[in-house]
N, C-alpha and C positions, 0 to 999 in steps of 0.2 A: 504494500500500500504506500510505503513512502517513496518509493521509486515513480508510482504513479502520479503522485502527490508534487513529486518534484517538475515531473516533467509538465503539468496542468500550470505551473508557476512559470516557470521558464521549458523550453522545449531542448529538451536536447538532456537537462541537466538528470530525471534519470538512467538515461542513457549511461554519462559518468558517474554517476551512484551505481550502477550496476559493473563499473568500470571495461564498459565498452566504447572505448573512447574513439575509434575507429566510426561508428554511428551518428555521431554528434557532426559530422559535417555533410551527412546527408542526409540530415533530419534538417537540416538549416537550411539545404540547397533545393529539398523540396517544399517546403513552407516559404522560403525567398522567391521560387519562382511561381508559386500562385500569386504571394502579395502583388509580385510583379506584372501578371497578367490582369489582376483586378484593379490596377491603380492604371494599365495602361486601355482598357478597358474603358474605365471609367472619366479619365482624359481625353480620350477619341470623342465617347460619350457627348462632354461638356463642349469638344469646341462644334460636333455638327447643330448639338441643341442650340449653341449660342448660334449658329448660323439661321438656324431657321426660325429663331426668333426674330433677328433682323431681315431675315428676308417676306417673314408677315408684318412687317412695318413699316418695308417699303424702303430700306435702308441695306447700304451696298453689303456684301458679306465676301466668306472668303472662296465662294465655291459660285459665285454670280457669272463668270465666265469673260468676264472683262480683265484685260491684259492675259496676264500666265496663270489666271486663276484658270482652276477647272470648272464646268458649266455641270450644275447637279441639277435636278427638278427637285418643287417642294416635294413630291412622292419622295424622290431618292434618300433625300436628306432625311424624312420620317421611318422610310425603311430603313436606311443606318441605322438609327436611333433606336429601334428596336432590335438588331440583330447586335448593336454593342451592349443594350442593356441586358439580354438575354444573354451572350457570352461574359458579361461580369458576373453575371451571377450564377450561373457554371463555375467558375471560377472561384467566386466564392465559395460556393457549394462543396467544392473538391479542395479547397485548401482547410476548410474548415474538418474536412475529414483526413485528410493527412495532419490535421494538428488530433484529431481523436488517435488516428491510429498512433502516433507516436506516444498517446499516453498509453494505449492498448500493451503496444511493444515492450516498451520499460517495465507494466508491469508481470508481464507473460515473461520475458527473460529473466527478471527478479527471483518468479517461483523457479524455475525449471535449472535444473541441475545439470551441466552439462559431459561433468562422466559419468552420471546415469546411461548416456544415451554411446557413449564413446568406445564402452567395451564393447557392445550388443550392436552394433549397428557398424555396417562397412558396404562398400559400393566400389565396384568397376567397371570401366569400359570392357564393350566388349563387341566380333565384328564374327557373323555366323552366314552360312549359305543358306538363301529361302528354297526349301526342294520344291516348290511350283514352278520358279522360273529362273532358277539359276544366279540369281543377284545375290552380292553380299549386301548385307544389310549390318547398320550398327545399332547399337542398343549401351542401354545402361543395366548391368545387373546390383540390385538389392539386396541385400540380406540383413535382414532384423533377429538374433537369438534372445531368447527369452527363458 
């Protein structure tokens, strides 16, 4: 619970209570790049909304198509504005669940023991003939003793 506890406070931090310190930079690199899709999101957002406000008022904007602007219709400009607000909040949506999952994680690794699993558990490649039609095929074999 305090691993969980930790990571609900700051993210990453029961990661290092669990001292997997290796996690803690991509626990940050996925949480940084949600923030980052919903702030850039939400700036695209802001400047077509400011556009079409000025452009219902009759006042020039930045997509009016005079000089090197690009020429958008009020439709265009209203369909951005929903297809950004819709992908913010995706965004949102999904970073808000990689901040759950990394409390999940911190506290799942917490509980679980990991030479419980170290003696009993081993895996190797492995590359075998399919007798239907003569191809090799690779695989991974499994073995769990218990």
């Amino acid at each position: 619970a305090r691993a969980a506890f930790y990571s609900a406070v700051l993210p990453g931090l029961g990661q290092a209570y669990n001292k997997k310190y290796w996690k803690v930079p991509i626990v940050y690199a996925a949480l940084g790049t949600g923030v980052y899709f919903v702030v850039d999101n939400q700036q695209e957002y802001d400047r077509y909304r400011t556009a079409y406000k000025l452009r219902i008022s009759g006042r020039p904007d930045e997509f009016d198509g005079t000089g090197e602007n690009p020429n958008i219709s009020e439709e265009g400009l209203i369909r951005a504005q929903d297809i950004l607000k819709q992908n913010r909040d995706l965004a949102l949506f999904i970073t808000l669940g990689l901040y759950a999952l990394n409390i999940i994680e911190a506290n799942v690794d917490a509980h679980l023991d990991d030479r419980a699993f170290n003696r009993n558990l081993s895996w190797k490649p492995s590359l075998y003939v399919n007798p239907v039609n003569n191809q090799t095929v690779a695989g991974l074999n499994l073995k769990f003793d218990f």
